[in-house]
C-alpha positions as CSV (number, residue, x, y, z in Angstrom):
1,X,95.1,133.4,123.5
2,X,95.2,130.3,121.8
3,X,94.5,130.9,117.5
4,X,91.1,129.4,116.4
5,X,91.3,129.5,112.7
6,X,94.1,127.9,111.4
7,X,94.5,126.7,107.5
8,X,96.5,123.7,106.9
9,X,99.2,123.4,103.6
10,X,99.6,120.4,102.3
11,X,100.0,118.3,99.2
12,X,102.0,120.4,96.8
13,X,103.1,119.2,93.3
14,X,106.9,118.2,94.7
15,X,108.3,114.9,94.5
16,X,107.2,115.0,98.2
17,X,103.2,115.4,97.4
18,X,103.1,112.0,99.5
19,X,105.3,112.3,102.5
20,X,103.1,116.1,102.5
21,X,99.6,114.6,102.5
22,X,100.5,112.4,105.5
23,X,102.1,114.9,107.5
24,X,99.0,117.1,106.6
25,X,96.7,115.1,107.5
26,X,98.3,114.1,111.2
27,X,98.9,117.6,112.1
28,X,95.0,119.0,111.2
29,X,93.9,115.6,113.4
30,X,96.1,116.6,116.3
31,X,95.6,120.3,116.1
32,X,91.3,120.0,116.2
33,X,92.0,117.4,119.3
34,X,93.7,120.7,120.5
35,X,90.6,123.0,119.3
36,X,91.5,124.7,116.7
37,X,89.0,125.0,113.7
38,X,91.3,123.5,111.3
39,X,90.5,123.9,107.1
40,X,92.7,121.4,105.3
41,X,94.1,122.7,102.0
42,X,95.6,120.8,99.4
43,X,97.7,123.0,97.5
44,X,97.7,122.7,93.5
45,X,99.6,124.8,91.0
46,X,96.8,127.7,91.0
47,X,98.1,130.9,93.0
48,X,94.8,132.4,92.3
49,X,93.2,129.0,94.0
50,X,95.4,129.3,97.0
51,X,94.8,132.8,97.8
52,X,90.7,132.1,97.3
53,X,90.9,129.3,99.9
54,X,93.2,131.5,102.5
55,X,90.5,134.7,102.0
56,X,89.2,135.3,104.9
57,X,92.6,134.9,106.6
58,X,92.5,132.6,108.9
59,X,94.4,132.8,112.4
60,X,97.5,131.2,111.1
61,X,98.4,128.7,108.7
62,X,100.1,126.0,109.2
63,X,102.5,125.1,106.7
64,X,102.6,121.2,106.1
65,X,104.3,121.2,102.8
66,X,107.7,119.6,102.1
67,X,109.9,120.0,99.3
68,X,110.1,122.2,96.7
69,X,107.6,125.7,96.6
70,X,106.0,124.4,99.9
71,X,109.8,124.3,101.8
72,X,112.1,126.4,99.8
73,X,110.9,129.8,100.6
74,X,107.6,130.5,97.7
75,X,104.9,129.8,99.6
76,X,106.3,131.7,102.4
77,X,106.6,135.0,100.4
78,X,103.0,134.8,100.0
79,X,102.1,134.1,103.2
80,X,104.0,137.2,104.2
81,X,102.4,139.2,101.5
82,X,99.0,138.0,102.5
83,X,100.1,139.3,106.2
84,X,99.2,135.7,108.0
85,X,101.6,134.1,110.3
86,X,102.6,130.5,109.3
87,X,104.4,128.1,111.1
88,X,108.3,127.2,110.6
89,X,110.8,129.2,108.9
90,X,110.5,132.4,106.7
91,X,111.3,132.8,103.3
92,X,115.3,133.6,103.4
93,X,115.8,130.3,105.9
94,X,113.7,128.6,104.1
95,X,115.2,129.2,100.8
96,X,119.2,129.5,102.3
97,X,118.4,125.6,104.0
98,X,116.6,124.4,101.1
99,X,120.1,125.3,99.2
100,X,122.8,122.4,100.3
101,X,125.6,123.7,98.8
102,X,125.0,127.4,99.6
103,X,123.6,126.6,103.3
104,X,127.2,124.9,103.6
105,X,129.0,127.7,102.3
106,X,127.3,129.7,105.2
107,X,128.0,127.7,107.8
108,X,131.4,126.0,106.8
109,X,133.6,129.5,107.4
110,X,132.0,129.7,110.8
111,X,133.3,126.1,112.0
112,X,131.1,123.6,111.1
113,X,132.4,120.3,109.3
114,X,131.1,119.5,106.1
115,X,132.0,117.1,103.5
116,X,133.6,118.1,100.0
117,X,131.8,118.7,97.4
118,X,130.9,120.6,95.0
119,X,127.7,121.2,92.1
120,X,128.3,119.5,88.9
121,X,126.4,119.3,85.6
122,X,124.1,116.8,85.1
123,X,125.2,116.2,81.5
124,X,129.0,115.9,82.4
125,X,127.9,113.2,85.5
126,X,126.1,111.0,82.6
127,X,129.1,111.5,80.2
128,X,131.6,109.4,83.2
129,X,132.8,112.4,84.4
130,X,134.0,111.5,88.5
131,X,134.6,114.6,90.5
132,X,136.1,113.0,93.2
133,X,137.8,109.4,93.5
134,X,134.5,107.1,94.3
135,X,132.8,106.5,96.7
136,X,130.8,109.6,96.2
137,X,127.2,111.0,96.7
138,X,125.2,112.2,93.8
139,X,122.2,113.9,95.1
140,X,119.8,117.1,94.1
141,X,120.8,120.5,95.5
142,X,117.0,120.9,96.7
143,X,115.1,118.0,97.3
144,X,114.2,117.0,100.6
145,X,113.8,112.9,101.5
146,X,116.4,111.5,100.0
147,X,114.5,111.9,96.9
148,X,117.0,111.2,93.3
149,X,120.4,110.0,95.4
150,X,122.7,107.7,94.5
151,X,126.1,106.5,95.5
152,X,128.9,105.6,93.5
153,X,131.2,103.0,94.6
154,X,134.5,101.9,93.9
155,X,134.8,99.4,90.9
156,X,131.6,101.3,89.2
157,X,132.4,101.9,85.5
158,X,129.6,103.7,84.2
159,X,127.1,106.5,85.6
160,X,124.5,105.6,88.1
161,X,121.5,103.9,87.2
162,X,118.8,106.9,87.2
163,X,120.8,110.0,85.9
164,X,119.2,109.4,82.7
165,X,116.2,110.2,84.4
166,X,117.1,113.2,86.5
167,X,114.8,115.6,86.6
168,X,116.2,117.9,89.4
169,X,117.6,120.5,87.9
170,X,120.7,120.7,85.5
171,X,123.3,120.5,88.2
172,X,123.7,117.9,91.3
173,X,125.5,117.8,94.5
174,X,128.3,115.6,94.5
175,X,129.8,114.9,98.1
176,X,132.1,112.3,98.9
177,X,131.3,109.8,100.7
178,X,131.0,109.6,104.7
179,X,131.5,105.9,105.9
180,X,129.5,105.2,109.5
181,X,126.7,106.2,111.1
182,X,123.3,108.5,110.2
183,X,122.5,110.4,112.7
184,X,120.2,113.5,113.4
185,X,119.0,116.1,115.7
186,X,115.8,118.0,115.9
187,X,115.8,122.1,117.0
188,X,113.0,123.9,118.1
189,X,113.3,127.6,118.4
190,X,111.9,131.0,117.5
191,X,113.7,134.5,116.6
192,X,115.5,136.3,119.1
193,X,115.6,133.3,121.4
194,X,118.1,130.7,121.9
195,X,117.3,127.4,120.1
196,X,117.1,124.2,122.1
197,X,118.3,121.1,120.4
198,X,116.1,117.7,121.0
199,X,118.4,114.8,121.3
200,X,120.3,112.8,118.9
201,X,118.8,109.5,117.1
202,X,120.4,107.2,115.1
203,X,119.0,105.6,111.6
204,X,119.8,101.9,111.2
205,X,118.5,100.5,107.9
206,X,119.4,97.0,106.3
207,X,118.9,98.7,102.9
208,X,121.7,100.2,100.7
209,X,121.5,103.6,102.8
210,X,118.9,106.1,104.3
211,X,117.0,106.1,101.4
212,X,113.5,107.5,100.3
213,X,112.3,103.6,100.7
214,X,114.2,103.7,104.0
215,X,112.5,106.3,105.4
216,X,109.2,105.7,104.1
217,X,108.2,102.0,103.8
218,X,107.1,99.4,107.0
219,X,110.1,98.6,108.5
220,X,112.7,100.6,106.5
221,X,114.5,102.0,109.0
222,X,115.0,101.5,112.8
223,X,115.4,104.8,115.3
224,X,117.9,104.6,118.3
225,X,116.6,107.3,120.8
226,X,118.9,108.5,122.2
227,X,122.0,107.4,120.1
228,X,124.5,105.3,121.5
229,X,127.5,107.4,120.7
230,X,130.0,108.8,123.0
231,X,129.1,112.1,125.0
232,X,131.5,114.7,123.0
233,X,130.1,113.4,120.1
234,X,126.3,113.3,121.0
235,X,126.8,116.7,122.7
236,X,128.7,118.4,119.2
237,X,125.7,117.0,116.9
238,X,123.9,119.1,119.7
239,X,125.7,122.1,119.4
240,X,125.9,122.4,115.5
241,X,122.1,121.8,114.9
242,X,121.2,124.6,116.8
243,X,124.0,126.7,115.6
244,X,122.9,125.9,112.0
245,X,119.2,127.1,113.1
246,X,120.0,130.2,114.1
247,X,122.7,131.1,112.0
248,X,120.7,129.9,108.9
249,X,117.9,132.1,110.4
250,X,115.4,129.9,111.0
251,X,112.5,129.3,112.9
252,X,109.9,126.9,114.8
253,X,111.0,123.5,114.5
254,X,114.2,121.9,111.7
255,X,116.2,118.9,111.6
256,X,119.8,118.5,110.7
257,X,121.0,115.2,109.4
258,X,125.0,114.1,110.1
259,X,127.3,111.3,109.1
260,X,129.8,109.9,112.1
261,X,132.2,107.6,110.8
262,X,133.1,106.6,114.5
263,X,136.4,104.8,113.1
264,X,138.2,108.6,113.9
265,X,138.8,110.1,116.9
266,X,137.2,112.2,118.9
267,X,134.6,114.2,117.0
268,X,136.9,114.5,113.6
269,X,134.1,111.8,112.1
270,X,131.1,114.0,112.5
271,X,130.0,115.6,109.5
272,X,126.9,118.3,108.9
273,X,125.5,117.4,106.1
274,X,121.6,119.6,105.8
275,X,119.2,121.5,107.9
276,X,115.7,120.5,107.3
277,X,113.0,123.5,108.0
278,X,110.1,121.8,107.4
279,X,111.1,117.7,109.0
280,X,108.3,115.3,108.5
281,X,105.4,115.7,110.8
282,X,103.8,112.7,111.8
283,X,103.6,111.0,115.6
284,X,106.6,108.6,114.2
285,X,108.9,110.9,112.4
286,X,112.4,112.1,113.9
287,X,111.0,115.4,115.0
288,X,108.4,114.6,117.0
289,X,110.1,110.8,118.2
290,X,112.9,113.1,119.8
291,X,109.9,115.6,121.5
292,X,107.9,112.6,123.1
293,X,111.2,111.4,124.0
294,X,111.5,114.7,126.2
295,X,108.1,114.3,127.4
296,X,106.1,116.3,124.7
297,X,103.6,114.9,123.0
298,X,103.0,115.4,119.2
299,X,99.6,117.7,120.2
300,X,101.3,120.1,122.5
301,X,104.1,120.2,119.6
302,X,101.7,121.1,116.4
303,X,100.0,123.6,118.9
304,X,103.5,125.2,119.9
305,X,103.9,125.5,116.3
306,X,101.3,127.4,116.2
307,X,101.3,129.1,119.0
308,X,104.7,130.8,117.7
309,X,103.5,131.4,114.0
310,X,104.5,134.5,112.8
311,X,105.5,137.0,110.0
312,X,109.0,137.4,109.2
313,X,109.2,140.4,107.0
């Protein structure tokens, strides 16, 4: 029996308000092509607020936020206080993924490749200090969109432009550095069934790297679907995305990002670097690319969504 009532998240105050609102607003448009009696709610820091426009409960809700207290596992607790099924992951996932470092200590022990790195205060990064011999990757623990990273490259002397105005949190992710190719692999899949991995697509930008700019402005970035990599390779990026979805725990759709320096051998240059539980949401964004790719369009995939909201506690 297809849901009727379904409230719509987005917005949030994260530094990914934006990339939210148009995912939001996509998703409600497909989802009343589909039917459904959509309410769009833009979500502002007022619990109180949020609880007012979710009374009567609707349906489901379906949970367009990205970043932090949309993605990270906050809003979910009070969905599953307030007893209404939402779409995508549930709060422990959501809050393990949103976690780079920690999601990586789950999943390295069980196999997968990872690069080094390690959390370091923000102070001792503006102070010179260099964790690793460069390059390196200085990036927020949990922030989604490339938002606040930087690289440091051989023959830089000082800290990178922008630490000075970090506002992430008092520690960063420092990774070295992956030379090659960005890849990435959408997952769709619900509890207590296998997950199905999508296909792999290649980023190509002419900018510095994947950036926010990258993946956000005209003409940023270029998608190769499917990605022109060799079969053990294409078919391991496979294998680890959905073995990151379930064994982080989650649920409805996610999207893990990897770096393939194809200069080793084999599948030696593949490297996991995040799962995404909540990947942008709009008829040209990874996710739903790789789904069209396989013959679904982005309505029947916001409805499946839907369709397979739930409570996880």
């Amino acid at each position: 029996m297809v849901r009727k009532k379904v409230a719509l998240l987005k917005g949030g105050w994260s530094a990914e308000r934006d990339v939210s609102l148009s995912s939001g607003a996509e998703c409600a448009k497909a989802l009343r092509q589909k039917g459904y009696d959509v309410k769009e709610i833009d979500v502002k820091r007022d619990l109180m607020d949020l609880v007012k426009q979710l009374t009567p409960a609707p349906d489901a809700v379906f949970n367009a936020l990205h970043g932090k207290w949309g993605e990270d596992g906050c809003v979910q607790g009070l969905l599953e206080i307030l007893n209404i099924p939402y779409t995508h992951s549930g709060p422990l996932a959501s809050a393990l993924a949103m976690n780079k470092q920690k999601a990586k200590e789950v999943l390295k022990p069980m196999g997968v490749p990872c690069p080094e790195g390690q959390l370091v205060h923000i102070d001792d990064l503006r102070k010179g200090l260099q964790p690793f011999k460069p390059p390196y990757v200085v990036k927020p623990n949990d922030e989604g969109s490339s938002v606040g990273v930087h690289i440091v490259r051989q023959g830089d002397n000082k800290p990178p432009l922008g630490l000075d105005k970090w506002t992430y949190g008092p520690y960063a992710l420092v990774e070295k550095y992956i030379p090659g190719r960005e890849l990435s692999v959408g997952v769709m899949g619900i509890r207590d069934q296998k997950a199905k991995a999508l296909t792999v697509t290649e980023i190509k930008t002419n900018l510095d790297f994947y950036n926010y700019e990258a993946k956000y402005a005209a003409g940023g970035s270029t998608h190769i679907i499917p990605a022109e990599i060799g079969k053990d390779v294409f078919e391991e990026a496979l294998r680890i995305a959905a073995f990151a979805h379930e064994k982080l725990g989650c649920t409805g759709v996610t999207r893990s990002d990897f770096r393939y320096n194809d200069n080793e051998p084999g599948v030696s240059g593949l490297f996991y670097l995040e799962t995404n539980t909540q990947p942008g949401m709009t008829p040209t964004s990874l996710v739903p690319e790789q789904a069209a790719h396989l013959g679904m369009t982005f309505g029947d995939l916001v409805e499946w969504l839907v369709e397979n909201s739930a409570i996880h506690t």
